[in-house]
SEBA-461947 format. One record per residue (C-alpha): x, y, z; residue number from 1. Coordinates in steps of 0.25 Angstrom, whole numbers, padded with zeros to 4 digits. Example, Ala and Ser with C-alpha at 12.3 -4.5 7.8 and 13.67 -1.06 7.14 Angstrom:
2
<rec><x>0049</x><y>-0018</y><z>0031</z><i>1</i></rec>
<rec><x>0055</x><y>-0004</y><z>0029</z><i>2</i></rec>
END
This chain:
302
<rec><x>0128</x><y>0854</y><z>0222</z><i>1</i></rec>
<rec><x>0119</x><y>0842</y><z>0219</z><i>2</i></rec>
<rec><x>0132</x><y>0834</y><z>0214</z><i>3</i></rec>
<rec><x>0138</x><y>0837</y><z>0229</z><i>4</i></rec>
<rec><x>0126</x><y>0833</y><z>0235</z><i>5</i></rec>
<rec><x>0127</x><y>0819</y><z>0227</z><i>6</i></rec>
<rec><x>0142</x><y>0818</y><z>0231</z><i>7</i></rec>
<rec><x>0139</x><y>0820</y><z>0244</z><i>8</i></rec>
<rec><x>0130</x><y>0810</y><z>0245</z><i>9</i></rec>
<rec><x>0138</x><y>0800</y><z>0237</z><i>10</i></rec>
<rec><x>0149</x><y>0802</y><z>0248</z><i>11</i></rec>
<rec><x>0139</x><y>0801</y><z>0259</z><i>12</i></rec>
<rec><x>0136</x><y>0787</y><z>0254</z><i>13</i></rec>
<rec><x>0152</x><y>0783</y><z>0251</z><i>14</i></rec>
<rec><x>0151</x><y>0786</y><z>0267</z><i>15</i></rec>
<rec><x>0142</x><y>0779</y><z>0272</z><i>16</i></rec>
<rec><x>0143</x><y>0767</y><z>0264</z><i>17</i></rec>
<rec><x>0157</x><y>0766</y><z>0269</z><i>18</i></rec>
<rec><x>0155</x><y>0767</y><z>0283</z><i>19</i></rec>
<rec><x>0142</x><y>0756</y><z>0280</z><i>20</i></rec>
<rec><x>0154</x><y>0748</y><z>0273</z><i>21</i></rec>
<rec><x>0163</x><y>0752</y><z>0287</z><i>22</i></rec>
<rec><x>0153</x><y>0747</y><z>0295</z><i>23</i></rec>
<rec><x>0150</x><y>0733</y><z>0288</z><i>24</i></rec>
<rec><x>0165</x><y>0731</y><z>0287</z><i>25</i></rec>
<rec><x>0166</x><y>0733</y><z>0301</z><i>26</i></rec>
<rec><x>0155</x><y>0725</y><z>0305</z><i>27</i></rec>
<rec><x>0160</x><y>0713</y><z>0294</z><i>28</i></rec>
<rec><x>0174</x><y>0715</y><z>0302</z><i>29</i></rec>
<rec><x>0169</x><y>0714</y><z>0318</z><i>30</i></rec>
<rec><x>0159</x><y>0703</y><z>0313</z><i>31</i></rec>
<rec><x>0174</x><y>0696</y><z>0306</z><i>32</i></rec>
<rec><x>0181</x><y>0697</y><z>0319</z><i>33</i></rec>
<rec><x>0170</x><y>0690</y><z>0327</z><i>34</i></rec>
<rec><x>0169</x><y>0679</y><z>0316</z><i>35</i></rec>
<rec><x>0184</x><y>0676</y><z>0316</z><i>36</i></rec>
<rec><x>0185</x><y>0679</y><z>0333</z><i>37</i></rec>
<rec><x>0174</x><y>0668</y><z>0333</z><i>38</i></rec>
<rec><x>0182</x><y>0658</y><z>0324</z><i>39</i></rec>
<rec><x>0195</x><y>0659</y><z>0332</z><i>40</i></rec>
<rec><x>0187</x><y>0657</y><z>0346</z><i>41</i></rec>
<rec><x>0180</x><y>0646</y><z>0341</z><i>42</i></rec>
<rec><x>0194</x><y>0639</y><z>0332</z><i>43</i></rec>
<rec><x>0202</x><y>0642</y><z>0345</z><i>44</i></rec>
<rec><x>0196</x><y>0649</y><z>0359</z><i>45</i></rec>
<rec><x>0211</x><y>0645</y><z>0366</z><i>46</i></rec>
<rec><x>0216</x><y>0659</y><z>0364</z><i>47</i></rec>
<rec><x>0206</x><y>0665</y><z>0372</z><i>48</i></rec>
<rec><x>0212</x><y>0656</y><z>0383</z><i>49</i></rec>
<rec><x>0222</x><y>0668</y><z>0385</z><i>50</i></rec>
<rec><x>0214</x><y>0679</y><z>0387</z><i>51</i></rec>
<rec><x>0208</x><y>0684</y><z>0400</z><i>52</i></rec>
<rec><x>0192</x><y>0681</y><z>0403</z><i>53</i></rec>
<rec><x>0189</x><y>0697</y><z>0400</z><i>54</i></rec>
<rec><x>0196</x><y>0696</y><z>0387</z><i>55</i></rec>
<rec><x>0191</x><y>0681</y><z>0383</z><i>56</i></rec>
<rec><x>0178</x><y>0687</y><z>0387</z><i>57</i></rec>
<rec><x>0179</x><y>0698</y><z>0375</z><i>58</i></rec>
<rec><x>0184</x><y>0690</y><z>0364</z><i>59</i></rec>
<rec><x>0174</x><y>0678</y><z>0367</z><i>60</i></rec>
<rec><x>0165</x><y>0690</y><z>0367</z><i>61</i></rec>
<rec><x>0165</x><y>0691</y><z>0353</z><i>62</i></rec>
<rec><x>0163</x><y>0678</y><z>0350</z><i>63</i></rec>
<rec><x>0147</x><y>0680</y><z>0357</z><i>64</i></rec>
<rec><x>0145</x><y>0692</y><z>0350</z><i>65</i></rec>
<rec><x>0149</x><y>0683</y><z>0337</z><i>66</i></rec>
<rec><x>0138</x><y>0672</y><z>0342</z><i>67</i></rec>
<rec><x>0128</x><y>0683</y><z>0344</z><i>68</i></rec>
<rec><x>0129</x><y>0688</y><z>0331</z><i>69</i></rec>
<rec><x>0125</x><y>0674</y><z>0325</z><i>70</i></rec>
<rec><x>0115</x><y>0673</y><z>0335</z><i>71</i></rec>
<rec><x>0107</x><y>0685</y><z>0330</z><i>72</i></rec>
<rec><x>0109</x><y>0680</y><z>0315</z><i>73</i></rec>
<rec><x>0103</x><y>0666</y><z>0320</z><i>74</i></rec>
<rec><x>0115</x><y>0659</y><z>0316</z><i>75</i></rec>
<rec><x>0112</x><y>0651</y><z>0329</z><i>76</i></rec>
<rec><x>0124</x><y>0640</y><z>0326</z><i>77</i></rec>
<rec><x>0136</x><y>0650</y><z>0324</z><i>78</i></rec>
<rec><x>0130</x><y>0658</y><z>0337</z><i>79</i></rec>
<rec><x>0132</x><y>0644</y><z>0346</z><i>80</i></rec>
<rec><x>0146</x><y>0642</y><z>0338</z><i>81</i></rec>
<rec><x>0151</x><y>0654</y><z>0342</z><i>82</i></rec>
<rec><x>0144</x><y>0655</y><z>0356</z><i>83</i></rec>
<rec><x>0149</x><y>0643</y><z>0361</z><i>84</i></rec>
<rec><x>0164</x><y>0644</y><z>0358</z><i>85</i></rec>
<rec><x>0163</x><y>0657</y><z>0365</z><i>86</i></rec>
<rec><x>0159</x><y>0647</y><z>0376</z><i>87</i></rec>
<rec><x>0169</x><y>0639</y><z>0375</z><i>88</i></rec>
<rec><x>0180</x><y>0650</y><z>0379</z><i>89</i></rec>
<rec><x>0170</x><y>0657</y><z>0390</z><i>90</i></rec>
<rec><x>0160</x><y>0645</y><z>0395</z><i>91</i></rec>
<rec><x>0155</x><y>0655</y><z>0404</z><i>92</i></rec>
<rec><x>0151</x><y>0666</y><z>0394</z><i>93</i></rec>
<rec><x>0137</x><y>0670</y><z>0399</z><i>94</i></rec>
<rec><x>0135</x><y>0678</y><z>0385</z><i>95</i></rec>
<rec><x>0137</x><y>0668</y><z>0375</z><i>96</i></rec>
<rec><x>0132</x><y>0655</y><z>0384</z><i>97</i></rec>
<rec><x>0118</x><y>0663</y><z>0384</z><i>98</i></rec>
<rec><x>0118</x><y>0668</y><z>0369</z><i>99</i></rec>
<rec><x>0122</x><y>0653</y><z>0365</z><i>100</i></rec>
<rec><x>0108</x><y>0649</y><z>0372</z><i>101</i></rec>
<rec><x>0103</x><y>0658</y><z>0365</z><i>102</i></rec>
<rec><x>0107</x><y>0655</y><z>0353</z><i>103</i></rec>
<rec><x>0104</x><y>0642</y><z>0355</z><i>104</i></rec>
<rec><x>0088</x><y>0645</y><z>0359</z><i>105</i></rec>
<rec><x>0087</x><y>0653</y><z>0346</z><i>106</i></rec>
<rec><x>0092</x><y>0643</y><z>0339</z><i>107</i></rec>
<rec><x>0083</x><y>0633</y><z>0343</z><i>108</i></rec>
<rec><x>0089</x><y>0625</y><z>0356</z><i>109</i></rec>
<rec><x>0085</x><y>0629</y><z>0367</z><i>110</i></rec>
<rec><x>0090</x><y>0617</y><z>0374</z><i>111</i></rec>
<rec><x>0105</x><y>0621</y><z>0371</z><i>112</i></rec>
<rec><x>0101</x><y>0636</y><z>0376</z><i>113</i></rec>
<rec><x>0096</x><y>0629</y><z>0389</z><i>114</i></rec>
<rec><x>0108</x><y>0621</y><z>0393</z><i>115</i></rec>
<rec><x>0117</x><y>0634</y><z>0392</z><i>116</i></rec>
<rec><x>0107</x><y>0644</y><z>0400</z><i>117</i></rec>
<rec><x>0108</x><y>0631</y><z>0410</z><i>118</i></rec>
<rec><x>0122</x><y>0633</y><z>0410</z><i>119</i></rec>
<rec><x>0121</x><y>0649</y><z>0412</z><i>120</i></rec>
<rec><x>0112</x><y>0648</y><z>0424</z><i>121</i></rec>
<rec><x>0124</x><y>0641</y><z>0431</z><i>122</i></rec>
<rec><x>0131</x><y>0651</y><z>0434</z><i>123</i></rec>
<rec><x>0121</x><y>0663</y><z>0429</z><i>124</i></rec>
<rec><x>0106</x><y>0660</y><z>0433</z><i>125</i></rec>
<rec><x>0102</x><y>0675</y><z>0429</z><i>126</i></rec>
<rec><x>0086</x><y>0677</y><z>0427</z><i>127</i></rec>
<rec><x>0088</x><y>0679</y><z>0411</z><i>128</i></rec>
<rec><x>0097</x><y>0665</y><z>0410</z><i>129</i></rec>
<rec><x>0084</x><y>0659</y><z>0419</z><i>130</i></rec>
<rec><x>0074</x><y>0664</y><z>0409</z><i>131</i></rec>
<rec><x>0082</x><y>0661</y><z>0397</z><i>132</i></rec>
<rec><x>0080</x><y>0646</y><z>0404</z><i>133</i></rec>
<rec><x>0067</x><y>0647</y><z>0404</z><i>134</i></rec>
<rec><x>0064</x><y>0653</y><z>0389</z><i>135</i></rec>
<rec><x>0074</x><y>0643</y><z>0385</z><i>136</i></rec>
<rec><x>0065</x><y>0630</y><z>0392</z><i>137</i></rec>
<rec><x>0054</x><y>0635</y><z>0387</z><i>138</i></rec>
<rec><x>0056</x><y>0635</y><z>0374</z><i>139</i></rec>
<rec><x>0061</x><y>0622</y><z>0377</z><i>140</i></rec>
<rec><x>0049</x><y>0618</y><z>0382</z><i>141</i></rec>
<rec><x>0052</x><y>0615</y><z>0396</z><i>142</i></rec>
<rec><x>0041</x><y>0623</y><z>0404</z><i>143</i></rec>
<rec><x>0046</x><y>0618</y><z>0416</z><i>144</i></rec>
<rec><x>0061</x><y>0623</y><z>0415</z><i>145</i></rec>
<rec><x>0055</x><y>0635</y><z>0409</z><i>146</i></rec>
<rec><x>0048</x><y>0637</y><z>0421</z><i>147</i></rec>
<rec><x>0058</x><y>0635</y><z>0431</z><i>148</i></rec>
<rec><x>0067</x><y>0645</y><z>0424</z><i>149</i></rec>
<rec><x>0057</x><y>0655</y><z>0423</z><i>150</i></rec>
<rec><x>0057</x><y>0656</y><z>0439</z><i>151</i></rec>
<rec><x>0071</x><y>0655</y><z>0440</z><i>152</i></rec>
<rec><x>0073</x><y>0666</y><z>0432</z><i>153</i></rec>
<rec><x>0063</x><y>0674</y><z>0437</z><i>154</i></rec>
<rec><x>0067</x><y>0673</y><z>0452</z><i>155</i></rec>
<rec><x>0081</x><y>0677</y><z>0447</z><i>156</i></rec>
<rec><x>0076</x><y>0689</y><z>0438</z><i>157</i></rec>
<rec><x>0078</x><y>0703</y><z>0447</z><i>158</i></rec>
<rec><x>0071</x><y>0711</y><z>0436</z><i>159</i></rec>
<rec><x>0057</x><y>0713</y><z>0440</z><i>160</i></rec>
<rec><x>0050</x><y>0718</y><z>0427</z><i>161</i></rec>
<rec><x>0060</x><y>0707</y><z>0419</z><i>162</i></rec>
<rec><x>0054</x><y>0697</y><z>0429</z><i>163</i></rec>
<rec><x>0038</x><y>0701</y><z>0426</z><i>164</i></rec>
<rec><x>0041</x><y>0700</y><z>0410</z><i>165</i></rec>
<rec><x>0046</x><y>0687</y><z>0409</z><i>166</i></rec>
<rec><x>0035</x><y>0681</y><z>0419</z><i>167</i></rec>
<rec><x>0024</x><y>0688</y><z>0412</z><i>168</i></rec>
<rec><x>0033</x><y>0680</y><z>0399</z><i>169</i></rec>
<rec><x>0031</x><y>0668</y><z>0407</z><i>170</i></rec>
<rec><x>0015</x><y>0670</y><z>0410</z><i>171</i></rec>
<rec><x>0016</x><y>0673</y><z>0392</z><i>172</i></rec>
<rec><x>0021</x><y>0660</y><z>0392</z><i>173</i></rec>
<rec><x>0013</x><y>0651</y><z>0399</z><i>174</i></rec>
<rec><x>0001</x><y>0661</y><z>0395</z><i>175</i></rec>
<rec><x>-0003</x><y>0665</y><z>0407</z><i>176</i></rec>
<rec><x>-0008</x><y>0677</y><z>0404</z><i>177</i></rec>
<rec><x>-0015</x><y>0683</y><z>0415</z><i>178</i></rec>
<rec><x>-0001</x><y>0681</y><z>0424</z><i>179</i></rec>
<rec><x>0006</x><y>0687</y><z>0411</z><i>180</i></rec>
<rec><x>-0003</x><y>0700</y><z>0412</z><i>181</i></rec>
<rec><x>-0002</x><y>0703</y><z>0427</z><i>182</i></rec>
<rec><x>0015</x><y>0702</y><z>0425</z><i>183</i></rec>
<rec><x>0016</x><y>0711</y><z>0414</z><i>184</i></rec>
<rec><x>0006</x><y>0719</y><z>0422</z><i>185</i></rec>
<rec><x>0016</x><y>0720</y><z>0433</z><i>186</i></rec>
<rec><x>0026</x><y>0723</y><z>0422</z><i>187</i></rec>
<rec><x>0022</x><y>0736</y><z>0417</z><i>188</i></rec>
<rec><x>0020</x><y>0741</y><z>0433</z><i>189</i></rec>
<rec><x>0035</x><y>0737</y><z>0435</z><i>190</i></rec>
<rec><x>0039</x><y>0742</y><z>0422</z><i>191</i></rec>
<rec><x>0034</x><y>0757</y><z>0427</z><i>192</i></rec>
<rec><x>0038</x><y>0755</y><z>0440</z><i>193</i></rec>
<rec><x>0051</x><y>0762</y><z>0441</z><i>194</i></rec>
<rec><x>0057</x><y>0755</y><z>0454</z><i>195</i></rec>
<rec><x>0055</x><y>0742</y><z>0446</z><i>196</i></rec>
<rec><x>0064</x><y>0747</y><z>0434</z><i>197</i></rec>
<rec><x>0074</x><y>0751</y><z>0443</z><i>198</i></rec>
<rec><x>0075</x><y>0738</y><z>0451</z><i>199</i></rec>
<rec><x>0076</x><y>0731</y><z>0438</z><i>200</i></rec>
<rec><x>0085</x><y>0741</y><z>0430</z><i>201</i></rec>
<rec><x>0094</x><y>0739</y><z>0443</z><i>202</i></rec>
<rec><x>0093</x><y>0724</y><z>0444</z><i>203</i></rec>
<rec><x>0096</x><y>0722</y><z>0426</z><i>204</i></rec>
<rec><x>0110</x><y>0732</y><z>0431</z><i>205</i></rec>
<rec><x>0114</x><y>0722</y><z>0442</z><i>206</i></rec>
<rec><x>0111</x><y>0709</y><z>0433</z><i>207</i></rec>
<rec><x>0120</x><y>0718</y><z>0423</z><i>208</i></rec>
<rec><x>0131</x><y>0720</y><z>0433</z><i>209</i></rec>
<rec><x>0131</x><y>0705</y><z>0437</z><i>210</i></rec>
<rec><x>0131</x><y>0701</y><z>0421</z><i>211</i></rec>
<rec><x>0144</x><y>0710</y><z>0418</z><i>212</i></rec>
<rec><x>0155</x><y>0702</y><z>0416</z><i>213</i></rec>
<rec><x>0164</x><y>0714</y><z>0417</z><i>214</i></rec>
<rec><x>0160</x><y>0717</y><z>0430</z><i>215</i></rec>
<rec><x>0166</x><y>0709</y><z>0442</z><i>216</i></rec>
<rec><x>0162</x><y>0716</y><z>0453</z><i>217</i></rec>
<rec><x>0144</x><y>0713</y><z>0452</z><i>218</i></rec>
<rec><x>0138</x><y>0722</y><z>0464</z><i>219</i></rec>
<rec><x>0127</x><y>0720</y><z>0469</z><i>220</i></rec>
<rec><x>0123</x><y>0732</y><z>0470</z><i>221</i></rec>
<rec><x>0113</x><y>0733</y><z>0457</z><i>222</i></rec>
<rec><x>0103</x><y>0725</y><z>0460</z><i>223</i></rec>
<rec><x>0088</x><y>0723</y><z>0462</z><i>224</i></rec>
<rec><x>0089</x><y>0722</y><z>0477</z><i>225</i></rec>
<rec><x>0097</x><y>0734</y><z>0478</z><i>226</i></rec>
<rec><x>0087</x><y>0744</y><z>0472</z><i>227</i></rec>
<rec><x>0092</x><y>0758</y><z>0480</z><i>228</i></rec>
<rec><x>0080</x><y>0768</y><z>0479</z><i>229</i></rec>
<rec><x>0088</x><y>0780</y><z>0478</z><i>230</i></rec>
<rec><x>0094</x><y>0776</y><z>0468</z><i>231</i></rec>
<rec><x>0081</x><y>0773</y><z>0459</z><i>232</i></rec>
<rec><x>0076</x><y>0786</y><z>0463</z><i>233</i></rec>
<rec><x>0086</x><y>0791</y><z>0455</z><i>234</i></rec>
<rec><x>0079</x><y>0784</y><z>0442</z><i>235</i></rec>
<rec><x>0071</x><y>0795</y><z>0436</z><i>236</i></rec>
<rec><x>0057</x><y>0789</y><z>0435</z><i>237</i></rec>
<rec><x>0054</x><y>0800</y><z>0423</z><i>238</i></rec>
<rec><x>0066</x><y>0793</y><z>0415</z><i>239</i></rec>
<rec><x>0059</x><y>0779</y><z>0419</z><i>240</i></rec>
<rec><x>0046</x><y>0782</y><z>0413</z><i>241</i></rec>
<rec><x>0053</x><y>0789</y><z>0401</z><i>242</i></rec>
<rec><x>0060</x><y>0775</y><z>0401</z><i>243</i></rec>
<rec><x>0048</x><y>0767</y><z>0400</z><i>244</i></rec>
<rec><x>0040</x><y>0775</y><z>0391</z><i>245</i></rec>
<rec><x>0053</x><y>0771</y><z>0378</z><i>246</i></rec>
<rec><x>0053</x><y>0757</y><z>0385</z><i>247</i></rec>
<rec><x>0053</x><y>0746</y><z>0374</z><i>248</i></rec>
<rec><x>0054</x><y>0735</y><z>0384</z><i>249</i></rec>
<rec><x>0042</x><y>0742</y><z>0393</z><i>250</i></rec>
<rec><x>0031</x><y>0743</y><z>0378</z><i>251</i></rec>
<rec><x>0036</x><y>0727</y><z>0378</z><i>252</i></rec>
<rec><x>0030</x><y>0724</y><z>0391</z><i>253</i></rec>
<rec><x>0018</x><y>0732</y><z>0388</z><i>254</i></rec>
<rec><x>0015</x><y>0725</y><z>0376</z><i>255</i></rec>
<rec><x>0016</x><y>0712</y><z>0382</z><i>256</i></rec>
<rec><x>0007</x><y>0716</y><z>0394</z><i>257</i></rec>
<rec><x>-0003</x><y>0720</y><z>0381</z><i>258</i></rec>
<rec><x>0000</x><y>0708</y><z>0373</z><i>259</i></rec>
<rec><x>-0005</x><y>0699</y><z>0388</z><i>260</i></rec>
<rec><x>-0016</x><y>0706</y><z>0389</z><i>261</i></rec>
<rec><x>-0022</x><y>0706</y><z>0374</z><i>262</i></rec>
<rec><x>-0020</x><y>0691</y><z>0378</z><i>263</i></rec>
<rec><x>-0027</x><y>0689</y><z>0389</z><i>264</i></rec>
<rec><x>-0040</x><y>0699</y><z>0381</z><i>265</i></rec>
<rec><x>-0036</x><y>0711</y><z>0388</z><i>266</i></rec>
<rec><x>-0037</x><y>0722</y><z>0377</z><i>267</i></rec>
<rec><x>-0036</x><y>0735</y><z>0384</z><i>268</i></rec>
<rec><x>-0025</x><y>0732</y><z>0390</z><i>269</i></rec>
<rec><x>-0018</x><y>0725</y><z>0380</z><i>270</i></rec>
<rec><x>-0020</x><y>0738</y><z>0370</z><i>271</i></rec>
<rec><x>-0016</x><y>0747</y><z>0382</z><i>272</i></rec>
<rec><x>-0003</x><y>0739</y><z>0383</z><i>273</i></rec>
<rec><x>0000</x><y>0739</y><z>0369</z><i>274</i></rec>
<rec><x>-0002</x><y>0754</y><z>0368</z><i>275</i></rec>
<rec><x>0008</x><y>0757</y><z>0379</z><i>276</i></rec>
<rec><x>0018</x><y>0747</y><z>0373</z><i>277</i></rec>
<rec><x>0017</x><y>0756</y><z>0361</z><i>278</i></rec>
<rec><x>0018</x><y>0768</y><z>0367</z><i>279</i></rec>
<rec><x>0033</x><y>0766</y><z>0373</z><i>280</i></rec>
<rec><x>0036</x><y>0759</y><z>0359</z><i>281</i></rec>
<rec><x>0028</x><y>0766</y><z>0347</z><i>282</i></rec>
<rec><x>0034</x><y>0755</y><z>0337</z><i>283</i></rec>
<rec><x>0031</x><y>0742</y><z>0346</z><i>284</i></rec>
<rec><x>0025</x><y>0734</y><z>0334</z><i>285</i></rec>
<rec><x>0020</x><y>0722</y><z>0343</z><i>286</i></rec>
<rec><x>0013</x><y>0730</y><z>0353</z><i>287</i></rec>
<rec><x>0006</x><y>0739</y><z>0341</z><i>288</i></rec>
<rec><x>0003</x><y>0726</y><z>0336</z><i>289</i></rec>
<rec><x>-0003</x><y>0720</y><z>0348</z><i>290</i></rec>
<rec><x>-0011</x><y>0733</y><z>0350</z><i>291</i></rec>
<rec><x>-0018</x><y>0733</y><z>0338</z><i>292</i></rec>
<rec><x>-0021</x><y>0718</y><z>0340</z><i>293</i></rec>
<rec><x>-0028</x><y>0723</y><z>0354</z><i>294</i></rec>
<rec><x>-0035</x><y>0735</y><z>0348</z><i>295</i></rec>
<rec><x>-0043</x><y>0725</y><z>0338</z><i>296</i></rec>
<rec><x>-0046</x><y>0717</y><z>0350</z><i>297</i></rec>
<rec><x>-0050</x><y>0726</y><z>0355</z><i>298</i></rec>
<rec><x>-0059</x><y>0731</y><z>0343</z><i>299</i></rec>
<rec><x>-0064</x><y>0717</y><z>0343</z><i>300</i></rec>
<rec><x>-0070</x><y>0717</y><z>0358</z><i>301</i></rec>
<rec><x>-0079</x><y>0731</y><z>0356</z><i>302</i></rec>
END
């Protein structure tokens, strides 16, 4: 019996080991195929000269999925290889035009970033490309460009609750930390506020619907402005709350609210912010740690 057990297990272990060695192969194979995919586009791009945008499209796909790759190993110079000769078959590739600036802010040229969001913003002067701008000269140590993008891209962002972070960002920034306190204030009260979500939730589904290159026909019809309250009050506001009591992105914002108040003395607060934070996400390591940094202050004022 025991010597069944043992060869049971034995074959168990023949199994898996095989389907890991499966798995590798198959990974080692898709992982070839880009390789060599991106040889032959960059020795010779002429042949995808014959095929139709859609399918140009796809293949030269392949090619930005290769250059994300080596962008998330930090083999920054491989990345902008590959990246830009999938530009030179589709210059107008939004994808790879905007992960080539990024590759090349990561990699330490933020001036080479800024010259291709310039470019994007042409034709595509999207909120995100506008903040992007201003991250981008403000790591370049222009102030004044930084600033001028910041506004741009607020004024352009439809996303009220995306709109209140990055200014109370702006307010981190330039240490203005009473303004920073009232805006993260403002956004818990809009994070809680269902009629807020759902003008936002609708707003991100029209920017999504303008962005797919698949779809031709962009309606209209999904948008901030068009907000149809019958329609929302089919949004179950029990789900909502069940939504926001697992919300990762909602226990971020509440440490931040926490982190400007510990800043500014505010203990009480800070600690009650923490707590919540903590509550929607038990294993949130930087809030706990932030919380027992204001509880000993808090020691240390009694």
């Amino acid at each position: 019996m025991k010597k069944n057990k043992k060869q049971n297990v034995d074959t168990s272990k023949k199994i898996f080991n095989a389907s890991d060695r499966f798995i590798a192969y198959a990974m080692y194979c898709v992982a070839l195929f880009l390789v060599v995919f991106a040889s032959i586009l960059a020795a010779d791009p002429a042949w995808l000269s014959t095929l139709n945008k859609v399918d140009k499209h796809h293949e030269v796909k392949k090619t930005v999925i290769l250059g994300k790759q080596y962008a998330d190993t930090g083999e920054y110079d491989k990345a902008a290889f590959i990246l830009s000769k999938a530009l030179e078959t589709i210059p107008d590739m939004l994808e790879a035009k905007t992960l080539l600036a990024d590759v090349y802010k990561k990699a330490g040229n933020p001036g080479k970033a800024i010259e291709i969001y310039r470019d994007v913003i042409l034709t595509d002067s999207s909120h995100y490309y506008l903040f992007a701008l201003y991250n981008l000269y403000l790591l370049h140590g222009d102030s004044v460009l930084a600033d001028e993008f910041f506004n741009r891209s607020m004024a352009a962002n439809p996303l009220i609750i995306d709109r209140l972070m990055k200014l109370g960002r702006y307010y981190i920034v330039n240490k203005d930390w009473e303004k920073a306190a009232e805006t993260f204030d403002s956004v818990i009260v809009s994070r809680y506020d269902i009629k807020t979500y759902y003008s936002d939730m609708t707003a991100r589904a029209g920017a999504d619907l303008v962005k797919d290159e698949r779809i031709t026909d962009k309606s209209e019809s999904v948008s901030e402005s068009t907000i149809d309250d019958d329609l929302m009050s089919l949004y179950s506001e029990d789900v909502f709350k069940i939504n926001l009591s697992r919300d990762l992105s909602l226990a971020k914002t509440l440490n931040k609210v926490g982190t400007v108040a510990g800043t500014m003395g505010k203990t009480q607060k800070a600690i009650k912010n923490f707590k919540a934070a903590i509550i929607i996400d038990p294993g949130y390591a930087t809030a706990k740690k932030n919380l027992n940094i204001a509880l000993k202050e808090a020691e240390k004022s009694k």
